[in-house]
C-alpha positions, 0 to 999 in steps of 0.5 A, a space after each residue: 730706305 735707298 738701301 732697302 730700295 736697292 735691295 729690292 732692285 737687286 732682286 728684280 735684277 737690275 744691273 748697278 747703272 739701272 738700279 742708280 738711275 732708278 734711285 735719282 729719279 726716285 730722288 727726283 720725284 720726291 725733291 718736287 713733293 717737297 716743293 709741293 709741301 707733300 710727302 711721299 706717304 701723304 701726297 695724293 693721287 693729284 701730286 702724281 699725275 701734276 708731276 707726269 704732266 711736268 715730265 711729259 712737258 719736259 721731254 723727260 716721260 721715259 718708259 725707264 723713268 715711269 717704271 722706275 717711280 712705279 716700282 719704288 711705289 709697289 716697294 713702298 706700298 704706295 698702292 694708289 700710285 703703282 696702281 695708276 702707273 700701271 693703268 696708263 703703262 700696262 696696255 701702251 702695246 697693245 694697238 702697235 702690237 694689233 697693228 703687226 699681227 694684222 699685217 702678218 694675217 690679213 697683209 700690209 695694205 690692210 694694215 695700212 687701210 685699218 691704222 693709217 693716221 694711228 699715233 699713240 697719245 704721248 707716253 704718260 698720258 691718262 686712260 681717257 686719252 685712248 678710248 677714241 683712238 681704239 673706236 676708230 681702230 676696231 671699226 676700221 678693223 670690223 669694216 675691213 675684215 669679216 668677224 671670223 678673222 677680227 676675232 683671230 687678230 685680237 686673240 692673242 698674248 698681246 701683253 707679251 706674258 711669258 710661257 714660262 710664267 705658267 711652267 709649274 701649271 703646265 707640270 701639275 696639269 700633267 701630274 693631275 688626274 684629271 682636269 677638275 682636280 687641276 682646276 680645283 688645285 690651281 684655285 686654293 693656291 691662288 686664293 692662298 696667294 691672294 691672301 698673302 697679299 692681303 696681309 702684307 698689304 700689298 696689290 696683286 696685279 692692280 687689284 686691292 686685295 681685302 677680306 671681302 674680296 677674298 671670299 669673293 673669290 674663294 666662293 667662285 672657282 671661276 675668278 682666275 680659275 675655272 670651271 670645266 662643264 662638258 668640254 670647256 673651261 668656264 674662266 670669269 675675270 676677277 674685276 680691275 678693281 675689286 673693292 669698288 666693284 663689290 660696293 658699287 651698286 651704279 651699274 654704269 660704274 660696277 662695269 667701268 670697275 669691272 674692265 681691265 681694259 685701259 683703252 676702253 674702260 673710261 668710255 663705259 665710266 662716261 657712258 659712250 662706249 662705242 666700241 665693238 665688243 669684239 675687241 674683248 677678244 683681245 682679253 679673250 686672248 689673255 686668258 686663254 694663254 694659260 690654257 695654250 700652255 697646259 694643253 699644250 697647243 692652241 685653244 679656242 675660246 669665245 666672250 660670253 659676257 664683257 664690261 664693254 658689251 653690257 654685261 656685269 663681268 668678263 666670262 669667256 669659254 676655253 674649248 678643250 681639245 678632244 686628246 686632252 681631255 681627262 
């Protein structure tokens, strides 16, 4: 299986002194599930988070070592791990990344009076360690700035997703007759995508692809897509977690798995999410990169529906600008 793994890591371009440290600290994690009486294929989510905590105790929870384990468990498809990895690394940029735009819009003293005090939980830490931090933040940041610019600091590529991801949309945008054959294209090839997945067994992002969530997306064009009506793009956000959100009939817990969001999800789980919904306008950002991309300038776009407000999914309305329009 090493060699398999290093394979895998050769592919994702590690050079040879990243990819050895990856295999020790794969080696590592899998000496402590034999003391444990584990296997890796049989150890369950609590074996994982006891050996997070023993990291972080140890001084040893580097961003290169949780990476590392968690590519290991996308490899081996040890979904239930890599998922969890990915919920307690994916947004650990986010406030730090808040704290700089706001400096740059609304200048330094600003930032100080909104994130003074403001120290991330230590890196390894589980979702429920960042719900009140982020409250304390977004109502500073709402007290401090009129809504129109707390809108404007939030939206924004805060999960840093290169442009370049989207350089084949932006060059079938441009060949497409219009913007409703784009979308209705972009749609099949991600549904085909989404298949794949499913076959293979693998997740797509964190999401567990099953033959129930496929046809849930295939019957909605907006899940990832989206739908243009008059001069706007309708985009809904395919749920965090779309198996269980298909099942669950607990409202409560149907929005818990419908947030992306790993500063605020777990506060909608517990029933107190005393969170402006504004700070969706951080997702708002995130799903309106694609669009930036195509068209090829700066998009507005405004949250309709979010978890965190109350509603059963993420929607938001992408304006299309008036030259882009075909």
């Amino acid at each position: 299986m090493e060699s398999e793994f290093r394979e895998y890591l050769k592919g994702r371009q590690l050079s040879a002194k990243d990819a050895d440290f990856a295999v020790n600290a794969v080696k590592e994690f899998g000496k402590y599930l034999e003391k444990k009486g584990a296997s890796f294929e049989s150890a369950g989510l609590d074996v994982l988070k006891e050996y997070i905590s023993l990291l972080m105790a140890e001084g040893r929870n580097s961003m290169d070592r949780f990476v590392a384990i968690a590519r290991y468990c996308s490899f081996a498809k040890k979904n239930e791990y890599y998922v969890y990895f990915a919920s307690i690394l994916g947004a650990r940029n986010v406030l730090p990344g808040i704290a700089e735009r706001l400096a740059t819009i609304a200048g330094e003293e600003t930032r100080r009076k909104v994130f003074e005090g403001f120290e991330l939980p230590p890196l390894g830490s589980p979702q429920e360690d960042f719900p009140r931090l982020t409250e304390k933040i977004v109502s500073r940041l709402v007290a401090e700035l009129p809504n129109e610019m707390c809108r404007e600091v939030l939206t924004w590529n805060y999960h840093n997703v290169p442009v370049e991801a989207f350089k084949e949309n932006k060059e079938r945008f441009e060949k497409a007759d219009s913007i409703d054959e784009y979308l209705e294209e972009t749609h099949r090839n991600f549904v085909k995508e989404l298949e794949e997945f499913m076959k293979e067994g693998r997740v797509w992002f964190e999401q567990e692809i099953t033959p129930e969530v496929l046809e849930f997306v295939r019957s909605n064009q907006e899940i990832c897509t989206g739908v243009r009506r008059g001069d706007k793009i309708y985009a809904t956000k395919i749920p965090y977690a779309p198996k269980q959100y298909l099942q669950e009939k607990n409202s409560t817990l149907k929005r818990y798995y419908a947030c992306h969001c790993q500063l605020v999800r777990t506060a909608i789980r517990d029933g107190n999410p005393n969170i402006s919904p504004i700070f969706c306008y951080c997702s708002g950002g995130f799903e309106k990169l694609h669009f930036d991309v195509i068209f090829g300038e700066p998009v507005k776009v405004v949250v309709l529906e979010s978890a965190l407000k109350g509603d059963m999914r993420c929607r938001f309305a992408i304006q299309i600008p008036k030259d882009k329009m075909k």
